[in-house]
N, C-alpha and C positions, 0 to 999 in steps of 0.2 A: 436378764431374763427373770421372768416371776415365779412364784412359787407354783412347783407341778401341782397343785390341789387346784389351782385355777385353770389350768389346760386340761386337767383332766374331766371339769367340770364342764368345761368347752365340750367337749369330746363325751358326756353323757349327756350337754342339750342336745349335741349336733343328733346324735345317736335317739335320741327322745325324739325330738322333730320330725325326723325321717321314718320312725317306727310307728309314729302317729298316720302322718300322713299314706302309709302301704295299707296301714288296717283302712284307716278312711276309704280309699279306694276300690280296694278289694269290694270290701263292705257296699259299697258304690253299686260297683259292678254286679253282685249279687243280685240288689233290692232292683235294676234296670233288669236285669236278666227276668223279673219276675214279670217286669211290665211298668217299673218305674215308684209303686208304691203298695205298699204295705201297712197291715195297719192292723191294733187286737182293743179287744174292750168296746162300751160304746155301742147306742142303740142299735146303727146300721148295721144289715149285711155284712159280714166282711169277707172279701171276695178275695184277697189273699192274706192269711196271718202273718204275722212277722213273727222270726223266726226269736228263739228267748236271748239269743246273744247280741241283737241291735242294737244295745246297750252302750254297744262299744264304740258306735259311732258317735255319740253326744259324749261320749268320754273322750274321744279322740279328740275328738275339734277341744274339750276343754285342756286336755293335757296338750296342747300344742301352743296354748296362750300361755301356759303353764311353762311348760320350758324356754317360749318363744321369750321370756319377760325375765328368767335367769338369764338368759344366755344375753340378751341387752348389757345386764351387768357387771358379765365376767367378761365380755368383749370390752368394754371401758375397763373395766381394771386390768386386763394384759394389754392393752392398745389394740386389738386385732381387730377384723372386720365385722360387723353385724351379721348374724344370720338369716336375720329374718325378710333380706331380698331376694334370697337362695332359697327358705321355706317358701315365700309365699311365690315365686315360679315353680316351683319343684309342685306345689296344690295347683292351682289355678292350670300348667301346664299339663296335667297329668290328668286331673279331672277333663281337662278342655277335649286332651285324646279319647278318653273315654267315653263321653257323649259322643262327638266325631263316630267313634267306631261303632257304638249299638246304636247311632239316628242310623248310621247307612247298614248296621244288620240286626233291625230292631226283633226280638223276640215275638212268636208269631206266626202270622201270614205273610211278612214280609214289609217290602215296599221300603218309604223312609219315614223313618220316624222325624218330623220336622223341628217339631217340639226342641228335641234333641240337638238336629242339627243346629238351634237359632242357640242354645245353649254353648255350643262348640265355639261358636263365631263370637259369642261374648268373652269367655274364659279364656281364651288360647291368649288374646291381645293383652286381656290382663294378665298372664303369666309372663307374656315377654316384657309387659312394659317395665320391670323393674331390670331385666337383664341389657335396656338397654338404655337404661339412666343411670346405669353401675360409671360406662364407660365417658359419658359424657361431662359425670359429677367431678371425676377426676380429672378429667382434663379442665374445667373448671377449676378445679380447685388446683392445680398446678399452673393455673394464669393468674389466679389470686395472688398466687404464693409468690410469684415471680414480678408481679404489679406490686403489692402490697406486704410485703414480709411480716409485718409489722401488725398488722391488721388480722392475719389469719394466727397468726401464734396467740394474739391475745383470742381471739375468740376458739379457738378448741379448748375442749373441758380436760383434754388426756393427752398425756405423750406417747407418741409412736412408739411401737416396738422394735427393738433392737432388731438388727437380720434373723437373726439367729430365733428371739422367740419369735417373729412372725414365720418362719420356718415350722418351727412346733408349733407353732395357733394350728396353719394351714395342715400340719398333718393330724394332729386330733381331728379338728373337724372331719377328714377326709375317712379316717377309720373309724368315726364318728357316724355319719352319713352310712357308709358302708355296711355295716354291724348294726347298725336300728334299720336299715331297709332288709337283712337277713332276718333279723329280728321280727320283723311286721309280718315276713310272711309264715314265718313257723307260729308268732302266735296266732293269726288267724287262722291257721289252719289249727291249733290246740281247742279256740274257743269255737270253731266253727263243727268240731266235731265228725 
C-alpha cells in the first residue's frame, strides 16, 4: 500500500472536483432561472446584472482543471483509477439535466425553451459517453492482457494497486466525492448570501 499523504490527496481532488462541479451548477441554475444571461459593465442596457458572486463560476471550471491535473498524478502514483471519467460525467451529466429541466419549465411565460432543450440532447450523450467506454476499455484491456502478456506489461507506465490499496483509493474518492458535493452546497449557499 502507498503512503496515506497520497490517498488522502485522492480524497481532497475527489472532494475538490465534486465541490467545484455543485457550485458550477447551482450557479448554473441560478443565471437560467434569470433567463439564461447575465451581464454588468459595458455600453449596453443591461437588462439583468449579474449577481457579485459570479465569480465563482470561472473559478469553478478553473479549480476543476486544477484538481482534475493533481488527481492524474496521485492516481499514477497509488495505481488507482483516473478521475477525471467520473468528473467529466458527473458535469456534462448534470448540466445535461439541468438544461433538460428549465428548456421544459423555462422561467417566464412558459412554453419550451428550445435553446435549452438542443443543449440537454448535446450534454447528456457527452456525459455518458465516458461511462460507457470505462466498461469496454477494460474488457479490452483484459483481451490484450490475455493475447499478449507481454506487450501490455511493457506498455503501462504504473503498477496496479495491491487489493487492499485499491480498497482505499476507492473509499477516499467515495468520501471524497461525498464531502465536496456537501461542501458545494453550503458554500454556495455562504457566497450566495
Amino acid at each position: 500500500m502507498k503512503a496515506p499523504a497520497l490517498y488522502a490527496g485522492i480524497a481532497v481532488c475527489s472532494a475538490g472536483l465534486s465541490c467545484c462541479i455543485t457550485v458550477l451548477n447551482l450557479a448554473s441554475r441560478f443565471v437560467m432561472s434569470l433567463g439564461g444571461f447575465v451581464a454588468s459593465g459595458g455600453p449596453y442596457e443591461i437588462a439583468q446584472p449579474a449577481p457579485g458572486w459570479i465569480l465563482a463560476v470561472p473559478a469553478s471550471i478553473i479549480l476543476c482543471f486544477v484538481f482534475g491535473g493533481i488527481s492524474i498524478l496521485l492516481s499514477r502514483r497509488t495505481g488507482g483509477f483516473s478521475l477525471l471519467p467520473f468528473a467529466w460525467s458527473g458535469l456534462f451529466l448534470s448540466l445535461g439535466f439541468q438544461f433538460a429541466d428549465m428548456g421544459m419549465n423555462p422561467p417566464g411565460d412558459g412554453g419550451t425553451a428550445w435553446g435549452w432543450i438542443i443543449c440537454a440532447a448535446v450534454f447528456v450523450p457527452m456525459g455518458l459517453a465516458p461511462l460507457v467506454a470505462i466498461p469496454a476499455g477494460l474488457i479490452q484491456r483484459r483481451r490484450l492482457r490475455s493475447r499478449y502478456p507481454w506487450l501490455v506489461s511493457a506498455a503501462e507506465p504504473r503498477q496496479q494497486a495491491d487489493r487492499a490499496g485499491r480498497a482505499v483509493y476507492a473509499f477516499c474518492v467515495a468520501i471524497g466525492a461525498i464531502s465536496g458535493t456537501v461542501t458545494g452546497f453550503i458554500l454556495y449557499g455562504l457566497i450566495t448570501g
